[in-house]
Backbone as CSV, one residue per row, in Angstrom:
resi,resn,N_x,N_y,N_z,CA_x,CA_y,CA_z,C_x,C_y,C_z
1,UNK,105.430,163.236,114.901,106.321,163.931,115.811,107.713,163.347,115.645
2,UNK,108.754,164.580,115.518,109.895,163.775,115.428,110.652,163.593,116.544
3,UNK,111.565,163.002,116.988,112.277,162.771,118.153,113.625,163.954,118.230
4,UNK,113.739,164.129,119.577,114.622,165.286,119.809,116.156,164.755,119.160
5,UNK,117.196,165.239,119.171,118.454,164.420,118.884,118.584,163.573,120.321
6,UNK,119.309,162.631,120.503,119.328,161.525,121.419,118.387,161.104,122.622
7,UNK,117.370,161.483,121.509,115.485,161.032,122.236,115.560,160.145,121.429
8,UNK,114.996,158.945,122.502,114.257,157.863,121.604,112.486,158.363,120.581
9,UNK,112.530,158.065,119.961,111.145,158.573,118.856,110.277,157.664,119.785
10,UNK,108.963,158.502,120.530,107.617,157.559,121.086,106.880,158.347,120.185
11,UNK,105.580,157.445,120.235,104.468,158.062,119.250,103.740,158.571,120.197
12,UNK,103.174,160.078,120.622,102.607,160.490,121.713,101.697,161.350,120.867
13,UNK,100.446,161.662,121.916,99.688,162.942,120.792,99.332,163.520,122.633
14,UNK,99.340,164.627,122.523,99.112,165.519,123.426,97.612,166.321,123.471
15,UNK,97.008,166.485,124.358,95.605,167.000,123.738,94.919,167.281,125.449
16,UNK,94.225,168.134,125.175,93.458,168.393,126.652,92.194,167.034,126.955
17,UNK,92.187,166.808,128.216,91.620,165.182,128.527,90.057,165.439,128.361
18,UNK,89.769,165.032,127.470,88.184,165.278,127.435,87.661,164.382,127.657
19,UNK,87.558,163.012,127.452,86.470,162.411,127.903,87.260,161.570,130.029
20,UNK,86.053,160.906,130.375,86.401,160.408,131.883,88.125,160.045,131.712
21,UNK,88.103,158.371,130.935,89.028,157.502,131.097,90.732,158.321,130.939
22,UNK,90.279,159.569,129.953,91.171,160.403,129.720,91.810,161.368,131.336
23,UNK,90.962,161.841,132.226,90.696,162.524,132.968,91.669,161.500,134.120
24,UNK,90.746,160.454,133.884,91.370,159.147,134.625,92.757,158.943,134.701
25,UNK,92.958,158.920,133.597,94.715,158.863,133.062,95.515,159.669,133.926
26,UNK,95.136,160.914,133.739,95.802,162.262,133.999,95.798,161.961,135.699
27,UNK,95.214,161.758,136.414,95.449,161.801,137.646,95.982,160.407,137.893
28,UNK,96.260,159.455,136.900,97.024,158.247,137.725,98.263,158.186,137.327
29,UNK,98.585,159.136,136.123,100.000,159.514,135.979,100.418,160.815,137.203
30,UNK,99.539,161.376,137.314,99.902,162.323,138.713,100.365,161.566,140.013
31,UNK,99.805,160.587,140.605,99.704,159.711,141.140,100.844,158.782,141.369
32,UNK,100.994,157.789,140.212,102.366,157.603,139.991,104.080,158.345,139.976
33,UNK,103.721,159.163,139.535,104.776,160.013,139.800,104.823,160.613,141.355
34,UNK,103.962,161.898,141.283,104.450,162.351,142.881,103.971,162.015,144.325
35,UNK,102.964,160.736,143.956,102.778,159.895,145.470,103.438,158.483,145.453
36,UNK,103.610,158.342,144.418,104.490,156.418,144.586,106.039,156.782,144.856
37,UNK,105.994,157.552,143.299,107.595,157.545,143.237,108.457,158.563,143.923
38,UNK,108.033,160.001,143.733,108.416,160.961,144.043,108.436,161.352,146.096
39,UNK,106.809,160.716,146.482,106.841,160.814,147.936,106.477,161.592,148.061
40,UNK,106.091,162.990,147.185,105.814,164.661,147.197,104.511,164.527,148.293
41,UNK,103.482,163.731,148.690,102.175,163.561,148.963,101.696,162.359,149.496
42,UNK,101.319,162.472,150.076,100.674,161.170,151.019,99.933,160.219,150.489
43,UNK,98.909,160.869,150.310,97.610,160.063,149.668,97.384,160.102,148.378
44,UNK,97.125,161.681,147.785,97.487,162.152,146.459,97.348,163.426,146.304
45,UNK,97.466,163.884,145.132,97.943,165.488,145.338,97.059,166.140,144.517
46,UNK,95.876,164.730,144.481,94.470,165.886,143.534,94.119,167.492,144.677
47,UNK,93.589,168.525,144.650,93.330,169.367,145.540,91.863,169.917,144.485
48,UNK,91.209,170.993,145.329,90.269,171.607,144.994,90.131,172.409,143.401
49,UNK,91.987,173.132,143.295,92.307,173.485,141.944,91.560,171.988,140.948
50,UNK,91.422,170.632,140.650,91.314,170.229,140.327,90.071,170.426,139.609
51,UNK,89.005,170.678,140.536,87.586,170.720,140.505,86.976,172.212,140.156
52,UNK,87.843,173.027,140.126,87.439,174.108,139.348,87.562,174.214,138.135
53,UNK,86.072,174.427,137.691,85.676,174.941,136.049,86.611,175.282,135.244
54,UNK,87.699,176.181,135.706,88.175,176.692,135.061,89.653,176.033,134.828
55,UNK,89.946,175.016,135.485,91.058,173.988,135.241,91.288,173.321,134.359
56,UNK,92.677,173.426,133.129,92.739,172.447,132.137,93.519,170.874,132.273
57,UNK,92.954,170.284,132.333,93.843,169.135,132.531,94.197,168.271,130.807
58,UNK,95.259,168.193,130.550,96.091,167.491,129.840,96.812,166.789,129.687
59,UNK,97.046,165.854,128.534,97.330,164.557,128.775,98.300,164.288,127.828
60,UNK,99.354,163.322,127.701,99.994,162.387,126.541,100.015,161.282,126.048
61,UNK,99.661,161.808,125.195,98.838,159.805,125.063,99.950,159.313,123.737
62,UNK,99.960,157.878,124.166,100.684,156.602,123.737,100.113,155.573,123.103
63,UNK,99.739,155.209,122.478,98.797,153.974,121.599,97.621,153.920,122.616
64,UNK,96.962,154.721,123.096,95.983,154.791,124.371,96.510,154.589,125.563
65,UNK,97.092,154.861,126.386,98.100,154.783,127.472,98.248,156.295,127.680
66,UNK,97.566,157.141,128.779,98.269,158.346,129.249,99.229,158.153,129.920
67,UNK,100.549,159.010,129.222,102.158,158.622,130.119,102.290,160.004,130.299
68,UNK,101.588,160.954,130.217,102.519,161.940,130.733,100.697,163.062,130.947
69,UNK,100.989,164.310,131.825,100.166,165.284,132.312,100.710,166.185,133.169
70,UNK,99.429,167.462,132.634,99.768,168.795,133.426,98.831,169.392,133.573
71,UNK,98.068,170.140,134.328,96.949,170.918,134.615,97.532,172.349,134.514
72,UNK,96.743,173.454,134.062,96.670,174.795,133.966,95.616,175.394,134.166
73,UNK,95.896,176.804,134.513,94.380,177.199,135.102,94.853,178.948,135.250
74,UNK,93.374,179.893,135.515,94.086,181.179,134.914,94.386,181.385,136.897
75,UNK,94.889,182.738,137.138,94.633,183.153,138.639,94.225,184.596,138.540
76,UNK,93.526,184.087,138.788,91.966,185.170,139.372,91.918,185.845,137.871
77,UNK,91.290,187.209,138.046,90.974,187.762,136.756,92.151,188.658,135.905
78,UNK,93.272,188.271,136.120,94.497,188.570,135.924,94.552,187.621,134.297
79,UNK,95.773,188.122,133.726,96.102,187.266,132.135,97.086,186.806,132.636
80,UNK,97.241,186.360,133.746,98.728,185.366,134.600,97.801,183.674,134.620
81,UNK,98.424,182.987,133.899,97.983,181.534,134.238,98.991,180.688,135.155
82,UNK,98.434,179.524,135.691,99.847,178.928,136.526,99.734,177.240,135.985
83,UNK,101.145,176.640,135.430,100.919,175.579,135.141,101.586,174.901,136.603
84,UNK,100.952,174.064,136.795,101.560,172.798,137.556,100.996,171.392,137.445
85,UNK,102.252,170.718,138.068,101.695,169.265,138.604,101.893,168.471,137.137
86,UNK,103.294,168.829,136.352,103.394,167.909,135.187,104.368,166.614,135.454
87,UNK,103.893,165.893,134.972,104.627,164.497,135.340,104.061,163.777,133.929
88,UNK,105.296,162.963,133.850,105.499,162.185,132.512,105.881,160.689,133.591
89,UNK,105.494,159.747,133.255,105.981,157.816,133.559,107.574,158.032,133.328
90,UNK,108.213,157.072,134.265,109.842,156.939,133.663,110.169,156.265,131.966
91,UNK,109.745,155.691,132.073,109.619,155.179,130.594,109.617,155.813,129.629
92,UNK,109.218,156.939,129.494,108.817,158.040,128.479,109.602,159.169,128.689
93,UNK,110.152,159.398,129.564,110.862,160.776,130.172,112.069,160.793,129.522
94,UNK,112.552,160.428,128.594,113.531,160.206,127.295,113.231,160.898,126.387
95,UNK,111.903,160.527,126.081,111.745,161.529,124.972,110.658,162.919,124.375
96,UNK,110.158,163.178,123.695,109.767,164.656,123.546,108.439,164.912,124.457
97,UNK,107.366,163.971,125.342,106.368,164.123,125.815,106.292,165.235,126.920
98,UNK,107.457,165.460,127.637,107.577,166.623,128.503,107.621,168.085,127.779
99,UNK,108.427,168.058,126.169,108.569,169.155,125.907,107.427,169.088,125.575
100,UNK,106.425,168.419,124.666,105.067,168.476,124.088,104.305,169.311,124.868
101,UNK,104.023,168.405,126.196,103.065,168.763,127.253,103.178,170.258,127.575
102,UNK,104.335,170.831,127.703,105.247,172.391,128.352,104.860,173.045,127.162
103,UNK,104.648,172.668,125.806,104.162,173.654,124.826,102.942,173.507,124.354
104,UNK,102.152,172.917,124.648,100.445,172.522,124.962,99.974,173.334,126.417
105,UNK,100.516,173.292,126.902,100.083,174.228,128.060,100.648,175.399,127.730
106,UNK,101.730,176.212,127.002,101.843,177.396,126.689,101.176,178.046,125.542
107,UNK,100.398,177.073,124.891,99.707,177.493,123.766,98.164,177.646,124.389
108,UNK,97.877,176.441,125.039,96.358,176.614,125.382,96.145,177.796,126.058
109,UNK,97.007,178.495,127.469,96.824,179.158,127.953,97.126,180.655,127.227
110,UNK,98.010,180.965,125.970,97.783,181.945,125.571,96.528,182.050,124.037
111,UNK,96.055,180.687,124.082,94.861,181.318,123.453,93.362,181.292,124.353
112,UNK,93.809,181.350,125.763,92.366,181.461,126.482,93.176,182.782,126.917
113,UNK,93.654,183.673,126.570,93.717,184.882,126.986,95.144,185.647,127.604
114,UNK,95.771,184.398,128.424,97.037,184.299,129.217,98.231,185.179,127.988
115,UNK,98.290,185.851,129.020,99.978,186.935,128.536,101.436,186.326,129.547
116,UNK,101.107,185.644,130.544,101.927,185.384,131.076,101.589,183.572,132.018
117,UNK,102.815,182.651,131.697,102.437,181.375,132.980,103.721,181.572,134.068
118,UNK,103.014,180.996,134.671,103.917,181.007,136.368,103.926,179.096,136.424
119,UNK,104.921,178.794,137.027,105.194,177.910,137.327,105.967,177.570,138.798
120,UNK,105.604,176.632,139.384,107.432,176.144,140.704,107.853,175.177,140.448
121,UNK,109.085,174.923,139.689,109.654,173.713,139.091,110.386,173.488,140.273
122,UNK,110.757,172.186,139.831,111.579,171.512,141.167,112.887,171.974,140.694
123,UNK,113.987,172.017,141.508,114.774,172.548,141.002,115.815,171.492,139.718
124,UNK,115.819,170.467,140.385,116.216,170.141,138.882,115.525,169.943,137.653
125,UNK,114.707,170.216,137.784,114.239,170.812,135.722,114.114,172.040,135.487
126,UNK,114.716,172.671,136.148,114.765,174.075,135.607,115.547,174.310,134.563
127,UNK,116.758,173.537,134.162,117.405,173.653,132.889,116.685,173.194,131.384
128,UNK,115.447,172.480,132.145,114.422,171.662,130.957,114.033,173.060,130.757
129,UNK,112.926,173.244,131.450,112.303,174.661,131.289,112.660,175.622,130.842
130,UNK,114.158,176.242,131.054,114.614,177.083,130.257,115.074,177.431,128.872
131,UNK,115.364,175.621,128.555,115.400,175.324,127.713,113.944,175.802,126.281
132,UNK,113.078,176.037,127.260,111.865,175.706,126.582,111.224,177.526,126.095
133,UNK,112.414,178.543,126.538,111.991,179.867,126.944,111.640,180.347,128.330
134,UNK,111.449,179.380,129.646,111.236,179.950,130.547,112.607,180.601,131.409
135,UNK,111.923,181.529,132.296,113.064,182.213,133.187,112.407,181.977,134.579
136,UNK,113.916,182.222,135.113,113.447,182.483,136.910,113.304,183.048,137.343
137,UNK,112.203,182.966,138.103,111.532,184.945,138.952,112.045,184.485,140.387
138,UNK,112.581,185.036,140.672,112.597,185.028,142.494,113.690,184.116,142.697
139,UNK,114.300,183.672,144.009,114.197,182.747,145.213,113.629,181.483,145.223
140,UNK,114.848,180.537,145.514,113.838,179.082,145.204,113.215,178.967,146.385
141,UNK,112.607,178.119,146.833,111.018,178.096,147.776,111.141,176.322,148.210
142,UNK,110.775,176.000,149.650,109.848,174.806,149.761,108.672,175.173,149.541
143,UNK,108.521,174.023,148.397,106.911,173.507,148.297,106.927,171.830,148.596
144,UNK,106.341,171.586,149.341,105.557,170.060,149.324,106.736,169.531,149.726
145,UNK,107.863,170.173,150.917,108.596,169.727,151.349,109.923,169.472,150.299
146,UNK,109.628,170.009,149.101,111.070,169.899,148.078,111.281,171.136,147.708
147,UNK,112.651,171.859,147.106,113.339,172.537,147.070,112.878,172.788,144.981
148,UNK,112.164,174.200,145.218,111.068,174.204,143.712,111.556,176.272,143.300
149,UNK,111.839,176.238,142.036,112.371,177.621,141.676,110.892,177.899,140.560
150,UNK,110.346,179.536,140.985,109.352,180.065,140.450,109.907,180.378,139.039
151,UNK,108.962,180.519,137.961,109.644,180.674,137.185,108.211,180.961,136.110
152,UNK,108.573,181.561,134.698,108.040,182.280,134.181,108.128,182.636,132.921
153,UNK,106.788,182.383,132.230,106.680,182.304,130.570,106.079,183.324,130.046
154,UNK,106.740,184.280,129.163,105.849,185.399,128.195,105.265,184.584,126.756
155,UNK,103.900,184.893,127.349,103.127,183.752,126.619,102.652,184.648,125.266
156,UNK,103.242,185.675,125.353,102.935,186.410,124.198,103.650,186.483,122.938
157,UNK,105.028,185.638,122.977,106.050,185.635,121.911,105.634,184.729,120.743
158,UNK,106.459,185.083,119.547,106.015,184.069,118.622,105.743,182.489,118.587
159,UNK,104.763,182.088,118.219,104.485,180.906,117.981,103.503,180.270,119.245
160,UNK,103.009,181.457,119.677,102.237,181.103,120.807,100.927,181.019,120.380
């Protein structure tokens, strides 16, 4: 992987969390981010989406070290998927593991079927995101007590 221009180069591999310790990862980088640092959540911000079958959870991995994650999942029997809940460690948030993760979840979900992802970014990464092909649908929104803009991927374009 090469490094963005004024990204530091990390060695990351991105991949959906298959075994426990992997799984493990993914929710203590969730964890870290929006219950230590962020405050988004009390206790933690695993929910029921977690535990459904049909939930992908993904990871970024670092010489074995998950530093970064995002879960995706379809809604209802619709080809609309919704990514949330991505968080990368500060340490890493320099360089390409956020874009990785944002195009691992736009690929997985348009080869399980998905024509379209939904997202609620907080509002400041919405210039990340757009960066990435996404747009804004709507009205920004409280969620989880922060100020989050809906927003929206045609998962059908090239290279998907």
């Amino acid at each position: 992987m090469s490094a963005a221009p004024g990204r530091p180069r990390i060695q990351a591999t991105v991949r959906t969390a298959q075994t426990l310790a992997e799984r493990d990862g993914h929710f203590a980088v969730r964890q870290a981010v929006f219950v230590n640092d962020q405050r988004l959540f009390r206790e933690s911000d695993r929910d029921e989406i977690d535990d459904d079958p049909g939930t992908i959870h993904l990871v970024a991995d670092a010489g074995g070290l998950v530093v970064g994650a995002v879960r995706i999942y379809p809604l209802g029997a619709t080809n609309r998927w919704q990514g949330d809940r991505l968080a990368v460690l500060p340490d890493y948030r320099a360089s390409r593991v956020g874009v990785d993760l944002v195009q691992l979840a736009v690929r997985t979900a348009a080869r399980h079927g998905g024509l379209v992802m939904e997202a609620h970014v907080q509002v400041a990464n919405v210039p990340f995101f757009e960066s990435l092909g996404w747009q804004v649908q709507g009205p920004t929104e409280i969620y989880v007590a922060a100020l989050h803009q809906p927003m929206v991927c045609d998962l059908t374009g090239p290279g998907r």
